[in-house]
N, C-alpha and C positions, 0 to 999 in steps of 0.2 A: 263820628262821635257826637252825641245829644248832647248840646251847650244847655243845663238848667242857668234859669233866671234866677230860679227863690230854689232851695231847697234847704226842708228843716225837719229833725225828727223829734219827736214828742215821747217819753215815759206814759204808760196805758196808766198809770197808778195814781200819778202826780201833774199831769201835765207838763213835766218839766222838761224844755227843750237839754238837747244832746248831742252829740256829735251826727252827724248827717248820716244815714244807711240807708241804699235806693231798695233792699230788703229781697231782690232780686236771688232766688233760689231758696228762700225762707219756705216753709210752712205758713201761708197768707195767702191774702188776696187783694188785688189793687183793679183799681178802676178809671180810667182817662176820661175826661168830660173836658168839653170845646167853652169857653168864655169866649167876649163877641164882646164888643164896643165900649163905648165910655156913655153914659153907666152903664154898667157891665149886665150881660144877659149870658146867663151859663144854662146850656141847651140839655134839655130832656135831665135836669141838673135832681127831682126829686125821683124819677127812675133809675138813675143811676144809683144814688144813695140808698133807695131801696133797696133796690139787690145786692148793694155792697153788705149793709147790716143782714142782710138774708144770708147772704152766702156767706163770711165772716162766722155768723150762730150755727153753720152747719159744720165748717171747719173747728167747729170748740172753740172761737174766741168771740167768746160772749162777756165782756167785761162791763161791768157796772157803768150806767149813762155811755155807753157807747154810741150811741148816734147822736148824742147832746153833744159829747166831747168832739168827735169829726166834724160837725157840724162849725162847731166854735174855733176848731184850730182852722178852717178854712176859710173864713171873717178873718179870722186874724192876719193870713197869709195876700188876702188879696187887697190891693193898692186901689182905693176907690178913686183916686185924680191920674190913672193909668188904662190908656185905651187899648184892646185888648185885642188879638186874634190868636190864641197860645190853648195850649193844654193843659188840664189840672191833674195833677195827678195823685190819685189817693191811694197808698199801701201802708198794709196794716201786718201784723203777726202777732205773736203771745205777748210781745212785750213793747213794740212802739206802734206809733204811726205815725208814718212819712208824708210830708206832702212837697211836691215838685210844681216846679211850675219851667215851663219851654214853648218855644213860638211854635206857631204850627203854621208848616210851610207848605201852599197848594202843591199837588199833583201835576207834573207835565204832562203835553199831550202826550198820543203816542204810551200808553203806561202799556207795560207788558208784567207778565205773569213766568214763574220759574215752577217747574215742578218738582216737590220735596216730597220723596217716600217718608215722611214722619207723622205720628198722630200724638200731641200735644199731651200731658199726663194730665190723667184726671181733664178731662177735654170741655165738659160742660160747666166750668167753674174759671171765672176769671183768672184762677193760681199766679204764684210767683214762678212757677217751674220754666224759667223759658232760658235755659242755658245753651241748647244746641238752638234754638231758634235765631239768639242774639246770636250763636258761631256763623248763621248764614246771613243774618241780617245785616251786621256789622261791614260788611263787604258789596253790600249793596247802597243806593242813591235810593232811597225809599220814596222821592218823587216822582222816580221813574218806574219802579219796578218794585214788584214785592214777589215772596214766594208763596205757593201755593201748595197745602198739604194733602197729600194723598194717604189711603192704608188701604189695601190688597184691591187696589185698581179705583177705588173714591175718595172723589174729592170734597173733601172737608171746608178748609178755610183756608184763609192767607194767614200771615204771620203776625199780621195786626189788627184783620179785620173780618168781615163776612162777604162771602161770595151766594152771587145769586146767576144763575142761567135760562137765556132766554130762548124759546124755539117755539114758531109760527105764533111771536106775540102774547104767549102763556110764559109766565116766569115761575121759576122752579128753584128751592131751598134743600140742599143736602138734609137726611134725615135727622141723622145723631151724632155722636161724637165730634162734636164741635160747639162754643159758647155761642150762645144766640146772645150776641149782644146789644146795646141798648136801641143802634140806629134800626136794627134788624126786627126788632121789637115793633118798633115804631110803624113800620114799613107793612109790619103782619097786618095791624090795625088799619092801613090804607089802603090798601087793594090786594086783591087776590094771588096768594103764593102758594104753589102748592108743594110739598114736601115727598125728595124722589131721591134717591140714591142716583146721583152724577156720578157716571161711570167714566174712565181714563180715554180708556178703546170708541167709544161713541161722543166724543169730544165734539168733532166737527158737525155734529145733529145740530147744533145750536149757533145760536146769531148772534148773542150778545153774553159777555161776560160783563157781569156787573160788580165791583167791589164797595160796601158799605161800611161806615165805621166813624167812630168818632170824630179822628185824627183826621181819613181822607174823607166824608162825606161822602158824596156818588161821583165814581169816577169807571169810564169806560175802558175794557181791554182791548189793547186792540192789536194782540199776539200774543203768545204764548213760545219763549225764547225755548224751550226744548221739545216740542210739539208742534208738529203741523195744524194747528188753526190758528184762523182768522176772521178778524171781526167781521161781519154784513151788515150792518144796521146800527143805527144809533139813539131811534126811536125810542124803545122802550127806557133806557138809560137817560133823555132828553124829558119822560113823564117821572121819572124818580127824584131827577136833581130837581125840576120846578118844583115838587110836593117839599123835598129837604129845603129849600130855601124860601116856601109859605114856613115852616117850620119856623125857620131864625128867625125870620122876618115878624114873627106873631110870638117869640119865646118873651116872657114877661121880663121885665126887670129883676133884676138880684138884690135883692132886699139884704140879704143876710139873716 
């Protein structure tokens, strides 16, 4: 169970805080973003918000000043004499927006991968839809292990993040049906990924499974608890984490 630090919900209309709703199977869309240190540095923090108001106007909630108003309930929510390595987390629907706040706790070695025949609703959209997601995730140690989504033999994504596969040193991004999220984003812009339909049955083709994402950053697999592979190499995953951590390392200050 997710111990929030801060969690507060706001009237779209009024700004008037309300009784708290994590908004979780609403009609909405929420977004996770990493803060870092005292003063606080909140990473890839105007990407994110981008495509929240993006994706947000496409789902019909396009409410007047709506990226003034998020903008402003998250200044308000963040503790500026508070040093920081936690998650933000922004959801929205027709009538609030939430904001959470929770620590965010590194990835163990050894992280392995579960395989889940499910493909997320509406996939290419951050949504609230993740009711059987939490049924598997809740049962799981998410430092250790996450699941991994498969539909009719491809592999998608994790439960909370992006997967990338690596074979002879060329790294490969599932096509569709799945959120390219913001760390994934980031990642297209640095070096060369090329976009392939990851198939189930040719698993073992490859060396490295990579998992990216807000929450976990770059973290290597290194098994696959209902499938025969395993990791070879660590290489390719050792050039992703150094570029994500020029990243922090260079993310500006949070101004507000």
């Amino acid at each position: 169970m997710v111990t929030l630090l801060l969690k507060k919900s706001y009237q779209h209309k009024n700004l008037k805080e309300v009784k708290f709703n994590n908004l979780w199977n609403y009609h909405g869309i929420f977004t996770t973003i990493r803060i870092i240190g005292k003063p606080q540095k909140i990473l890839f923090f105007k990407e994110h918000i981008d495509n929240l108001i993006r994706s947000l106007k496409i789902y019909k909630i396009n409410k007047k000043n709506l990226k003034k108003n998020i903008l402003k309930l998250i200044k308000l929510n963040i503790d500026k004499n508070k040093k920081f390595d936690h998650l933000l987390r922004v959801a929205s629907n027709n009538k609030l927006i939430s904001i959470s706040i929770r620590k965010r706790y590194k990835t163990k070695k050894n992280f392995t991968l579960t395989l889940v025949n499910y493909k997320r609703i509406d996939p290419e959209f951050k949504n609230l839809k993740y009711k059987i997601i939490h049924k598997y995730l809740k049962n799981i140690d998410t430092t250790k292990s996450d699941i991994a989504l498969c539909e009719n033999g491809k592999l998608l994504e994790t439960g909370t993040s992006n997967l990338l596969f690596v074979k002879k040193n060329k790294i490969y991004s599932p096509i569709n049906k799945f959120y390219r999220g913001t760390t994934l984003s980031f990642f297209l812009k640095k070096i060369k990924i090329t976009k392939k339909n990851i198939l189930t049955n040719l698993l073992n083709n490859y060396d490295e499974i990579i998992v990216v994402g807000s929450g976990k950053g770059v973290v290597s697999v290194k098994s696959i608890n209902n499938f025969r592979w395993k990791r070879r190499s660590l290489k390719n995953y050792r050039i992703l984490s150094k570029i994500y951590q020029q990243a922090v390392s260079n993310c500006p200050r949070y101004n507000g």
